[in-house]
PDB file of N, CA, C and O in Angstrom:
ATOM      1  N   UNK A   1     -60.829  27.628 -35.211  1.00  0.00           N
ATOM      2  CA  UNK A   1     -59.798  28.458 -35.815  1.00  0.00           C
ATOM      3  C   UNK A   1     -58.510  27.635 -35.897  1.00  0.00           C
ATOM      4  O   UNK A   1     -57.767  27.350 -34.957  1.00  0.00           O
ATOM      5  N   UNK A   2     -58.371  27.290 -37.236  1.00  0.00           N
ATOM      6  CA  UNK A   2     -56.742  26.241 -37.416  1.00  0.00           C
ATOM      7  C   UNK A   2     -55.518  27.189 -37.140  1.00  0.00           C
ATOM      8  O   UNK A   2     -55.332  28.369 -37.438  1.00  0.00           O
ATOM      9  N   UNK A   3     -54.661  26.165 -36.392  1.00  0.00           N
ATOM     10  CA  UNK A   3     -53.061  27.128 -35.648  1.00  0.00           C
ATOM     11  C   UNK A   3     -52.632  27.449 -36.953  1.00  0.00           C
ATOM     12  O   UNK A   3     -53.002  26.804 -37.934  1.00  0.00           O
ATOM     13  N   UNK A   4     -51.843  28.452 -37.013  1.00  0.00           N
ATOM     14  CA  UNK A   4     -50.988  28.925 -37.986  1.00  0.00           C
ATOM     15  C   UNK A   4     -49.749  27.802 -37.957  1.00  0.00           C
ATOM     16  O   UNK A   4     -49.940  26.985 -37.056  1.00  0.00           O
ATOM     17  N   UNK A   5     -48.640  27.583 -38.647  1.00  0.00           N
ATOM     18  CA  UNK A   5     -47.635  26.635 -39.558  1.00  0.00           C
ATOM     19  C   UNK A   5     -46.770  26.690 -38.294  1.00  0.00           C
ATOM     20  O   UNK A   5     -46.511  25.727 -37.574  1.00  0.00           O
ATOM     21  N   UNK A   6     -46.185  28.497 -38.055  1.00  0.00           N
ATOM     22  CA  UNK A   6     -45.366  28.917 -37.102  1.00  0.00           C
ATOM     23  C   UNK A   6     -45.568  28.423 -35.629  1.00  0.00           C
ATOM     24  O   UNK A   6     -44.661  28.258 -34.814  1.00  0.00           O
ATOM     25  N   UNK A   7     -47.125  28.180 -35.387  1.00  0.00           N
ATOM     26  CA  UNK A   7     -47.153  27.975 -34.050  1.00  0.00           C
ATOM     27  C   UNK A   7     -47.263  26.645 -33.833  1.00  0.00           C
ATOM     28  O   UNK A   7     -47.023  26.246 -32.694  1.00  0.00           O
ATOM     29  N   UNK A   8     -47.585  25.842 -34.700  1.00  0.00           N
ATOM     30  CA  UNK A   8     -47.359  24.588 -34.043  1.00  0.00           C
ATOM     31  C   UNK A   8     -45.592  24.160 -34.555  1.00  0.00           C
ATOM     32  O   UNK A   8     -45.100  23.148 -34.056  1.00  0.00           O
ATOM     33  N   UNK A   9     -44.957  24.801 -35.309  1.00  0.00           N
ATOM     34  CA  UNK A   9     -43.533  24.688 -35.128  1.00  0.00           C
ATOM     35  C   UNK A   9     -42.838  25.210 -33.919  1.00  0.00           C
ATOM     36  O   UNK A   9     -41.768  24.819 -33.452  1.00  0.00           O
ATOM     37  N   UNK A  10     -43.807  26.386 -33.383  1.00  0.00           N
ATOM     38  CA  UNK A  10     -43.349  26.664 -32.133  1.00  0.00           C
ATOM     39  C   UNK A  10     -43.206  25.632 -31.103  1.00  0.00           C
ATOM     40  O   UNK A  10     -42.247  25.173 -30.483  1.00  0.00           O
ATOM     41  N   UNK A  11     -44.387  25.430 -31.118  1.00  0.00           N
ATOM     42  CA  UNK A  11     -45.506  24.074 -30.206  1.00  0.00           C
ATOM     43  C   UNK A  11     -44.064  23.124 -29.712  1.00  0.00           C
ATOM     44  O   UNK A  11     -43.412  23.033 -28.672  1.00  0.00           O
ATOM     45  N   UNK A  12     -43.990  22.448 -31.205  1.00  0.00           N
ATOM     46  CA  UNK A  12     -43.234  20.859 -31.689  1.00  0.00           C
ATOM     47  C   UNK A  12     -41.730  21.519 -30.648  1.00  0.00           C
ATOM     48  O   UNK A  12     -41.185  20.969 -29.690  1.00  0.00           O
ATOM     49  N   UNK A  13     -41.460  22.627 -31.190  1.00  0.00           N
ATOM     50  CA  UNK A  13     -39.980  23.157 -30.793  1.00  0.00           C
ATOM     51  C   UNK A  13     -39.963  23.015 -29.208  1.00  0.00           C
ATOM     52  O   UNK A  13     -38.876  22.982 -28.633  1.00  0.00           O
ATOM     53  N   UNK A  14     -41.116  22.934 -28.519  1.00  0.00           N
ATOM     54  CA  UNK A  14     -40.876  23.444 -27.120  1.00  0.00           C
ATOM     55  C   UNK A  14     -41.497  21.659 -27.020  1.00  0.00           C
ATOM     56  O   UNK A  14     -40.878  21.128 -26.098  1.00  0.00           O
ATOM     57  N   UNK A  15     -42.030  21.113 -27.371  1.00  0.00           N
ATOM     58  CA  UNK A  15     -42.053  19.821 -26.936  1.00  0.00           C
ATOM     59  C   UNK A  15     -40.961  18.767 -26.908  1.00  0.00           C
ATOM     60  O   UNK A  15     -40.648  18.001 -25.996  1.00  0.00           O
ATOM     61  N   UNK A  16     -40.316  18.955 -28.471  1.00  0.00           N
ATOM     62  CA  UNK A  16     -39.160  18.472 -28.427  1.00  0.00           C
ATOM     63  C   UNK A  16     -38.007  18.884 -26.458  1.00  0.00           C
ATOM     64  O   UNK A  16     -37.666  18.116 -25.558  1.00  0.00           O
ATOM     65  N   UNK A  17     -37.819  20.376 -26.643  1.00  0.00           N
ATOM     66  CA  UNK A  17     -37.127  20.590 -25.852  1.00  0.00           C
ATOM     67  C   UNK A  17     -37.838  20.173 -24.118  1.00  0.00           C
ATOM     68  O   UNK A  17     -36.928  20.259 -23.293  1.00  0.00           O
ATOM     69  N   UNK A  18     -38.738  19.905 -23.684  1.00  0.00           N
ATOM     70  CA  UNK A  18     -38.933  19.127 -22.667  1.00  0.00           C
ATOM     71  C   UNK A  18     -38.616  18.367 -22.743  1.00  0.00           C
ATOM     72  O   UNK A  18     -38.014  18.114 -21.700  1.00  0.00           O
ATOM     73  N   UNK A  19     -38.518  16.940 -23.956  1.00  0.00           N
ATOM     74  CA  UNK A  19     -38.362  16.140 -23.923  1.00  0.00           C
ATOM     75  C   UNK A  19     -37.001  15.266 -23.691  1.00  0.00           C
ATOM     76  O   UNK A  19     -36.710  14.143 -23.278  1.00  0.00           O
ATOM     77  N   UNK A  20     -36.167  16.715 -24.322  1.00  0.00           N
ATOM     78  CA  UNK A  20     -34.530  16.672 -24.217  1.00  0.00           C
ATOM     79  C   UNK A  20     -34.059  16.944 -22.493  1.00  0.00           C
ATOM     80  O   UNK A  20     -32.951  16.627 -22.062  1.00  0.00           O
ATOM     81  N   UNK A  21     -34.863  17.420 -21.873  1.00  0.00           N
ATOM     82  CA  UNK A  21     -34.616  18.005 -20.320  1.00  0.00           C
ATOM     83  C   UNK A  21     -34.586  17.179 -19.604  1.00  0.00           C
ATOM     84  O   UNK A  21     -33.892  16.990 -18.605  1.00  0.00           O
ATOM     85  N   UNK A  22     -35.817  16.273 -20.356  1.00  0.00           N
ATOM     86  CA  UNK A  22     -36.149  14.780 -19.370  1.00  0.00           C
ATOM     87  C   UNK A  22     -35.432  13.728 -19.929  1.00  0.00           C
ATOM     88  O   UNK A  22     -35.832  12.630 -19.541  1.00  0.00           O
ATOM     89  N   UNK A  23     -34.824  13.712 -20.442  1.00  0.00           N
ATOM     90  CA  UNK A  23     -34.092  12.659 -21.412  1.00  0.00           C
ATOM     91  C   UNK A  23     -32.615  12.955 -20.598  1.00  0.00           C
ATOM     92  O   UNK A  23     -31.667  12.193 -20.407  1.00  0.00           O
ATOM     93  N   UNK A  24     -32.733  13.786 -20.365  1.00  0.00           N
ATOM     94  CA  UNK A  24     -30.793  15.115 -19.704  1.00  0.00           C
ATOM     95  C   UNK A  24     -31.059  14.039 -18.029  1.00  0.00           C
ATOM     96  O   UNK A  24     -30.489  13.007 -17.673  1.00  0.00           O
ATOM     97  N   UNK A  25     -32.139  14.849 -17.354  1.00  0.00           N
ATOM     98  CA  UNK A  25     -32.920  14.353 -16.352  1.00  0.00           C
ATOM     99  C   UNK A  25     -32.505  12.708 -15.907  1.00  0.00           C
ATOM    100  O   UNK A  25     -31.779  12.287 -15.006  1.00  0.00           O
ATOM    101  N   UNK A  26     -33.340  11.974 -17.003  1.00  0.00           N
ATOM    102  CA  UNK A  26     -32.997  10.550 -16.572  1.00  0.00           C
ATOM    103  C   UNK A  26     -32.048   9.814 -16.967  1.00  0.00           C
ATOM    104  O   UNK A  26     -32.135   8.586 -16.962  1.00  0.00           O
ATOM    105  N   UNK A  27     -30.783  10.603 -17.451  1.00  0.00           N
ATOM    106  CA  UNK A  27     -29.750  10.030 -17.879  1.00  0.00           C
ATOM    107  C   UNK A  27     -28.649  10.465 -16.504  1.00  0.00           C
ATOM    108  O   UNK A  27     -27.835   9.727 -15.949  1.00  0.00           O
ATOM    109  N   UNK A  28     -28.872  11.492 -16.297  1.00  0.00           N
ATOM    110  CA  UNK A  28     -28.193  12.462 -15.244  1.00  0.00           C
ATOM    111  C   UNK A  28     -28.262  11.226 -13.931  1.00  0.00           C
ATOM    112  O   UNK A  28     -27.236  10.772 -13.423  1.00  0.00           O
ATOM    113  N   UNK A  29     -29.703  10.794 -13.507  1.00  0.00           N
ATOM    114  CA  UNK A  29     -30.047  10.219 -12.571  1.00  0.00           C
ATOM    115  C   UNK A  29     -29.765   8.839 -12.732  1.00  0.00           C
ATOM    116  O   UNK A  29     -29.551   8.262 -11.665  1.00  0.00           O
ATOM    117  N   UNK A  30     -29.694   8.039 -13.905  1.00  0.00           N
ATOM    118  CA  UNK A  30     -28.835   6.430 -14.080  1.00  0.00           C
ATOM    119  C   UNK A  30     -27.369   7.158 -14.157  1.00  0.00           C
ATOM    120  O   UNK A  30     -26.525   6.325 -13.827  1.00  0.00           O
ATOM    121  N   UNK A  31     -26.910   8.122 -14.401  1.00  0.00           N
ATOM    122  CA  UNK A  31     -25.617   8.099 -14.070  1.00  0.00           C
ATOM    123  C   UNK A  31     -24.944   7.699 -12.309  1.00  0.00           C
ATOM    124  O   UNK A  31     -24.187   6.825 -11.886  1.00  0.00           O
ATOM    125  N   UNK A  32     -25.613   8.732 -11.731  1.00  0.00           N
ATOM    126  CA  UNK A  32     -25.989   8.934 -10.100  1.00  0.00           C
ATOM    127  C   UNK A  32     -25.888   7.768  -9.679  1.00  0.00           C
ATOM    128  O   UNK A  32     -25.065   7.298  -8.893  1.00  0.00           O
ATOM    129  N   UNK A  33     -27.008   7.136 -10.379  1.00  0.00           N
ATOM    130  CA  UNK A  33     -27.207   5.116  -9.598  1.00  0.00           C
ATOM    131  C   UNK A  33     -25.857   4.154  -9.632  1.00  0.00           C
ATOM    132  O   UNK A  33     -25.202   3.379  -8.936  1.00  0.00           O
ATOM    133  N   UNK A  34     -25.911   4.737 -10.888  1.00  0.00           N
ATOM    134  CA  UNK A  34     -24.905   3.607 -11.448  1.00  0.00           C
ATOM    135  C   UNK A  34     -23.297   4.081 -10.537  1.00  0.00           C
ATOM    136  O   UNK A  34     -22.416   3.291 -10.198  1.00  0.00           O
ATOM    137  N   UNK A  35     -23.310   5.116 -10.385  1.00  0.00           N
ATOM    138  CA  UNK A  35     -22.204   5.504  -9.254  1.00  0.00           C
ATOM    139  C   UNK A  35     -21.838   5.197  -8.110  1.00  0.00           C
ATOM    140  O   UNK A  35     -20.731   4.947  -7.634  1.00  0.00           O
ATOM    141  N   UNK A  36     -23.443   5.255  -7.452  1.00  0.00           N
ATOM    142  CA  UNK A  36     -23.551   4.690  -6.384  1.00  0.00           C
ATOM    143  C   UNK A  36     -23.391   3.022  -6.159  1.00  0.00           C
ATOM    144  O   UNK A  36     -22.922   2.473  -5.161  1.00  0.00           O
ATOM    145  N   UNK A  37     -23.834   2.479  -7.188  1.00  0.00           N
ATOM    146  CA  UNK A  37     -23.711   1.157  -7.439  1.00  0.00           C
ATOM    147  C   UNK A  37     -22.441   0.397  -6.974  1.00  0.00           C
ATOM    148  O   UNK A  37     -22.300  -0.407  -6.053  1.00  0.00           O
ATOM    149  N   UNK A  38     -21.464   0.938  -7.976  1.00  0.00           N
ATOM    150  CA  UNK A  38     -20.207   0.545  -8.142  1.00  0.00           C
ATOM    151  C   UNK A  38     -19.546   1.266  -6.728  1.00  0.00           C
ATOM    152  O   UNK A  38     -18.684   0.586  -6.170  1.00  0.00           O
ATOM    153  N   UNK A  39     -19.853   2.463  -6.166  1.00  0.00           N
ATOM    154  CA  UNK A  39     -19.065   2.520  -4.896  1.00  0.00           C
ATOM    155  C   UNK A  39     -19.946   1.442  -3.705  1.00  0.00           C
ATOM    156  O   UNK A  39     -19.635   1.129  -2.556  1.00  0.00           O
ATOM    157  N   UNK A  40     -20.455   1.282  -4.064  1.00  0.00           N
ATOM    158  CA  UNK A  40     -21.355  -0.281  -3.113  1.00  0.00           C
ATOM    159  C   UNK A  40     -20.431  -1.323  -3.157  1.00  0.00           C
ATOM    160  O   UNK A  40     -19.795  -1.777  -2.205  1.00  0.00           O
ATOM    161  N   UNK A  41     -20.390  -1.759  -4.610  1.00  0.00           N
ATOM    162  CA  UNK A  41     -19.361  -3.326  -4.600  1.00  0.00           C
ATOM    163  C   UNK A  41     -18.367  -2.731  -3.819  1.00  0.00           C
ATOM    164  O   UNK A  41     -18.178  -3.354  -2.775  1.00  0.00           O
ATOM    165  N   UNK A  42     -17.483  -1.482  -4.001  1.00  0.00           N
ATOM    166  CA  UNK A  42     -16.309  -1.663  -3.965  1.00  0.00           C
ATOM    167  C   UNK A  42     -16.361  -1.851  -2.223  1.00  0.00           C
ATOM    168  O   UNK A  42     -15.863  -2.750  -1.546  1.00  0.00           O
ATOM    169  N   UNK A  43     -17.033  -0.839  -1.856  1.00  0.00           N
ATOM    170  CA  UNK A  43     -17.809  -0.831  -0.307  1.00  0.00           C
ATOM    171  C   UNK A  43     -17.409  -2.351   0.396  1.00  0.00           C
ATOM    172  O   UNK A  43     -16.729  -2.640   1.381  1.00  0.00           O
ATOM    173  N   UNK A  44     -18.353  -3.372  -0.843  1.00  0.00           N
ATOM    174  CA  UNK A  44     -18.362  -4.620  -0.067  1.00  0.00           C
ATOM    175  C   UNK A  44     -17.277  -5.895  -0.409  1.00  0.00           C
ATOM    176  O   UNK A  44     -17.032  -6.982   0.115  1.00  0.00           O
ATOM    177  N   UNK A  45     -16.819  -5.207  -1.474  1.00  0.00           N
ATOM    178  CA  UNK A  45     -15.550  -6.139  -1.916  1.00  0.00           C
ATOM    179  C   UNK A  45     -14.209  -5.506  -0.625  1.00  0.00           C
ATOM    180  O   UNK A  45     -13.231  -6.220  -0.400  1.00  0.00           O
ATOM    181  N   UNK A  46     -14.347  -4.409  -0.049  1.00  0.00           N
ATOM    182  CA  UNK A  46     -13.542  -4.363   0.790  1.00  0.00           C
ATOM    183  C   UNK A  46     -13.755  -4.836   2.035  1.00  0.00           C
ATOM    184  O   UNK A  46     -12.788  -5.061   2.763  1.00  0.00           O
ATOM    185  N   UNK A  47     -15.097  -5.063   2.479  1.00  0.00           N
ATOM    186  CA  UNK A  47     -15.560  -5.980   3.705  1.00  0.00           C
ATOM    187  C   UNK A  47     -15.057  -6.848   3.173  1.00  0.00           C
ATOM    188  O   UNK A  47     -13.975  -7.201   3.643  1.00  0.00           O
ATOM    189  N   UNK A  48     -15.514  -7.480   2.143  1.00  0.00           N
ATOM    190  CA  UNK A  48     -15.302  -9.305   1.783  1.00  0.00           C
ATOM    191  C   UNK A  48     -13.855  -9.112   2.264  1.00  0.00           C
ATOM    192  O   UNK A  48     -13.616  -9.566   3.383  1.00  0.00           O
ATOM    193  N   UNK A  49     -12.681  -8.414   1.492  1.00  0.00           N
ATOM    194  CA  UNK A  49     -11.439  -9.022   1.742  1.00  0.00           C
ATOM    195  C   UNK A  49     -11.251  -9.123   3.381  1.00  0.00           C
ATOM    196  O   UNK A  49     -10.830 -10.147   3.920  1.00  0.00           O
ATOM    197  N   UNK A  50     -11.673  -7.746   4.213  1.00  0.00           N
ATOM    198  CA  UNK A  50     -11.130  -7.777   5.535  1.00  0.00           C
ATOM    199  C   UNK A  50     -11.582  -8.596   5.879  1.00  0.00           C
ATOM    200  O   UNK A  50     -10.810  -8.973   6.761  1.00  0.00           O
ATOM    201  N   UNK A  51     -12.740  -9.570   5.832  1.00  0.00           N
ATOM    202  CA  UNK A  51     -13.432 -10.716   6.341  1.00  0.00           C
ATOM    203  C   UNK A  51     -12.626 -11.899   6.117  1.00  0.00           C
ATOM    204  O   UNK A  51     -12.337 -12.649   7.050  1.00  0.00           O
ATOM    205  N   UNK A  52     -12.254 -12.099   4.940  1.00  0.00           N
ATOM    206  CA  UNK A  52     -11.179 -12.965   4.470  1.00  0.00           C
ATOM    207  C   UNK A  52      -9.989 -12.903   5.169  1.00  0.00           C
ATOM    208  O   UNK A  52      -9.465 -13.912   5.641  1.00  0.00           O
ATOM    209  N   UNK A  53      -9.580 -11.926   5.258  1.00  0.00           N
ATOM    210  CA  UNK A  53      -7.829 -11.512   5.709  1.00  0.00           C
ATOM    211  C   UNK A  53      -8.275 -11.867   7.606  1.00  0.00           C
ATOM    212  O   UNK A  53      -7.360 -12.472   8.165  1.00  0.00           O
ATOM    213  N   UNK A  54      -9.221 -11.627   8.317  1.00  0.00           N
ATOM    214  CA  UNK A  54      -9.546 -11.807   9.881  1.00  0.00           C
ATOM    215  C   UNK A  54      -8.962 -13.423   9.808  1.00  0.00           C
ATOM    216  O   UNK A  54      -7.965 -13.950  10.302  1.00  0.00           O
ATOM    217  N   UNK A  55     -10.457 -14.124   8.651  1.00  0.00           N
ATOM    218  CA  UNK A  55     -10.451 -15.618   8.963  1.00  0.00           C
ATOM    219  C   UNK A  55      -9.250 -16.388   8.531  1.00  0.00           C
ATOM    220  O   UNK A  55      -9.065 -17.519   8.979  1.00  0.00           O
ATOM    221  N   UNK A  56      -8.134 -15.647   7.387  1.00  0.00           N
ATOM    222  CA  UNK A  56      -7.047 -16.481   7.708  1.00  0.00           C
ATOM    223  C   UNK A  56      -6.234 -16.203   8.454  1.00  0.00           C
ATOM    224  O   UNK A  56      -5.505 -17.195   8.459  1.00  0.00           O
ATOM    225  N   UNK A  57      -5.677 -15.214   9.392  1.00  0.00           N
ATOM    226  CA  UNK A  57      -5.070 -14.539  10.694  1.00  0.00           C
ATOM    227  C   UNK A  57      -5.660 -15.338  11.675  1.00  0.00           C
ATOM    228  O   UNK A  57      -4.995 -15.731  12.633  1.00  0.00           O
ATOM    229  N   UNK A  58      -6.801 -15.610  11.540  1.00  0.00           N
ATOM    230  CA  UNK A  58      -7.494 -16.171  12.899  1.00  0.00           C
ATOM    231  C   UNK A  58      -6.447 -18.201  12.483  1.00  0.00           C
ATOM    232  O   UNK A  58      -5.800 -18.941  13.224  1.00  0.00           O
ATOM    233  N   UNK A  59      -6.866 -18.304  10.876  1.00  0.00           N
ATOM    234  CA  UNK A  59      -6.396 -19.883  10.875  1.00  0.00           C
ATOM    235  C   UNK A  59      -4.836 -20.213  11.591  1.00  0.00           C
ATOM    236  O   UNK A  59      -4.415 -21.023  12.417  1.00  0.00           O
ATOM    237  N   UNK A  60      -4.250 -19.094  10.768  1.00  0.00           N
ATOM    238  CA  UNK A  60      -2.851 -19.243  11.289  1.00  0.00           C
ATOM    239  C   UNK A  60      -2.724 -18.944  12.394  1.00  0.00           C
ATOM    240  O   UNK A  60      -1.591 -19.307  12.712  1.00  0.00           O
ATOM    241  N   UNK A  61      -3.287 -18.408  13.352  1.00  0.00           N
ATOM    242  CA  UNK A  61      -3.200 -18.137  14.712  1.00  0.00           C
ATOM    243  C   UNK A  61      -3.218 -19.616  15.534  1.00  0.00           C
ATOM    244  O   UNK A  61      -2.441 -20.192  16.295  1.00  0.00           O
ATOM    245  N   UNK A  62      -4.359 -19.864  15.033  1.00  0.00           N
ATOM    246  CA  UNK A  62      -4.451 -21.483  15.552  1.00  0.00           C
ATOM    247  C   UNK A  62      -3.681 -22.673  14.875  1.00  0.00           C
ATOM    248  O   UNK A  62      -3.657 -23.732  15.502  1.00  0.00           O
ATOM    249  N   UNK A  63      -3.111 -22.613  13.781  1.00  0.00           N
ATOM    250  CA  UNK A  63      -1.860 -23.409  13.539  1.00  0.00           C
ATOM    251  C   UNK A  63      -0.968 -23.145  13.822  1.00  0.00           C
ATOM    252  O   UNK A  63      -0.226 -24.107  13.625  1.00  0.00           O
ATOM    253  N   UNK A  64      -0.257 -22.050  14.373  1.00  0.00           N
ATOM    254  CA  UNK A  64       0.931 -21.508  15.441  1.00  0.00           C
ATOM    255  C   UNK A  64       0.781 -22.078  16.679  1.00  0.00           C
ATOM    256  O   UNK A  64       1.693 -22.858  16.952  1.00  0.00           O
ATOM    257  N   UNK A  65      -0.285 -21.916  17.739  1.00  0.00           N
ATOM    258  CA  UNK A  65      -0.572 -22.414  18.700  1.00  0.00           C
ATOM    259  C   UNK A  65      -0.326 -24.037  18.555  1.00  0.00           C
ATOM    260  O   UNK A  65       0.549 -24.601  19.212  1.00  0.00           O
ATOM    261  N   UNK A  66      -1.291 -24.820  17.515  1.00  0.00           N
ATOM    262  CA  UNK A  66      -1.157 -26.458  17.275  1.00  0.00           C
ATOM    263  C   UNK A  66       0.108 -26.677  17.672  1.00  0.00           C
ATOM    264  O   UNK A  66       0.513 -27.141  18.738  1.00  0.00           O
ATOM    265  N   UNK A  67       1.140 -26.028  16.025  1.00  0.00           N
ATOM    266  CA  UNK A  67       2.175 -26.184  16.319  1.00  0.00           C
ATOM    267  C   UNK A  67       3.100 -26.119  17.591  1.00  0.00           C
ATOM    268  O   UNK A  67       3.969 -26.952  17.850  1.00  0.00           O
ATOM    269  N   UNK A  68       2.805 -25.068  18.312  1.00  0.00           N
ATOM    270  CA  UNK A  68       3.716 -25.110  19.459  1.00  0.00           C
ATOM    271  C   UNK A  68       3.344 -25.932  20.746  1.00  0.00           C
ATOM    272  O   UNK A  68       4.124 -26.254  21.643  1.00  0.00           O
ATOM    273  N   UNK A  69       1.824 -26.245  20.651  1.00  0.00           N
ATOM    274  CA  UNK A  69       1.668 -27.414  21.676  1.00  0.00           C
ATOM    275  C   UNK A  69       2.344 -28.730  20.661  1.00  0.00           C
ATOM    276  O   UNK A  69       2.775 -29.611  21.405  1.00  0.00           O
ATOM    277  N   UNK A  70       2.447 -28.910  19.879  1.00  0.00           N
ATOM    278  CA  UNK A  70       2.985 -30.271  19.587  1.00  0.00           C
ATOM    279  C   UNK A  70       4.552 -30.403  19.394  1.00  0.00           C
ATOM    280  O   UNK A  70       5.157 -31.357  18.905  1.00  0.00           O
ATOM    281  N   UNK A  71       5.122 -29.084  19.952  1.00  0.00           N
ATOM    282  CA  UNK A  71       6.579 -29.032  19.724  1.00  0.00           C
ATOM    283  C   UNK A  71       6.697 -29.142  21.112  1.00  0.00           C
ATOM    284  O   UNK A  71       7.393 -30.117  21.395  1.00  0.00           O
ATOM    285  N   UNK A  72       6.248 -28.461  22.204  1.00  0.00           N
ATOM    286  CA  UNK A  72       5.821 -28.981  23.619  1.00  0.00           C
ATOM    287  C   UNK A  72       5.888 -29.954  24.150  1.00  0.00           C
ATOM    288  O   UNK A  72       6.581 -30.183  25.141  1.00  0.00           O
ATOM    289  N   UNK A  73       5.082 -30.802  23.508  1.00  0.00           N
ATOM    290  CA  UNK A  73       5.114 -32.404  23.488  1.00  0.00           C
ATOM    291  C   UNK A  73       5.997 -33.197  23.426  1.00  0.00           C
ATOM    292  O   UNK A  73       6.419 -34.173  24.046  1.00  0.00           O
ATOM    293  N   UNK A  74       6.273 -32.462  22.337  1.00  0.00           N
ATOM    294  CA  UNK A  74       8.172 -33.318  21.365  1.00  0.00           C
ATOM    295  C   UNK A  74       8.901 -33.503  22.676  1.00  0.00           C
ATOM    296  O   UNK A  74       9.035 -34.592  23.234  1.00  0.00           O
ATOM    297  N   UNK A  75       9.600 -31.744  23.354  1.00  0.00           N
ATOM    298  CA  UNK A  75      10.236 -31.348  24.246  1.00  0.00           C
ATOM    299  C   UNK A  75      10.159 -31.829  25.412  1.00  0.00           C
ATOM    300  O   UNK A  75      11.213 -31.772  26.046  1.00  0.00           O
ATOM    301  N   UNK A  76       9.158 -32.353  26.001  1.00  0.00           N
ATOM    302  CA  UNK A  76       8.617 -32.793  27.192  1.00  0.00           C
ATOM    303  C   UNK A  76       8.812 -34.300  26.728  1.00  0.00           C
ATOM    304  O   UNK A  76       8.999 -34.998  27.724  1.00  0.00           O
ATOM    305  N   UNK A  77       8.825 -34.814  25.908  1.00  0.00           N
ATOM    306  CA  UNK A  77       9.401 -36.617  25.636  1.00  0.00           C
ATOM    307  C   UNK A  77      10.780 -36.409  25.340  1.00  0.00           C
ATOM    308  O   UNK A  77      11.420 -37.446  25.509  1.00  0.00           O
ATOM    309  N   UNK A  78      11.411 -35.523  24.991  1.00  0.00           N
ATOM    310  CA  UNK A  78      12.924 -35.664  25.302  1.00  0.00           C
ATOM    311  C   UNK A  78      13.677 -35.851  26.325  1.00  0.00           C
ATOM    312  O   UNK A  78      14.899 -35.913  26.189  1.00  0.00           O
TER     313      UNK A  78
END
């Protein structure tokens, strides 16, 4: 028994519209990622800097010290 015209326009109509749900679906969900993504870098671009900002606090810490043992030195040969 062949479908009538109407019902496979029905058919097409409701296939289309799953297809739009899942299309909604996996756009919805690379949005999500891609969110998460970018709060990641920023996550680790803010480690990187504090990592950065420790190791030059730590450099200058120890070129303050250099410095003042070798001004020490100076002082003590005067």
């Amino acid at each position: 028994m062949p479908s009538s015209p109407a019902k496979a326009t029905a058919e097409a109509e409701g296939i289309i519209e799953d297809a739009r749900k899942q299309a909604t679906g996996i756009l919805d969900a690379a949005h999500s990622r891609a969110n998460e993504i970018v709060a990641e870098g920023k996550s680790d671009g803010v480690k990187e800097r504090e990592r950065q900002l420790a190791a030059a606090k730590a450099e200058i810490e120890q070129e303050a010290n250099r410095t003042r043992e070798e001004l020490r030195g100076q002082v003590s040969a005067i």
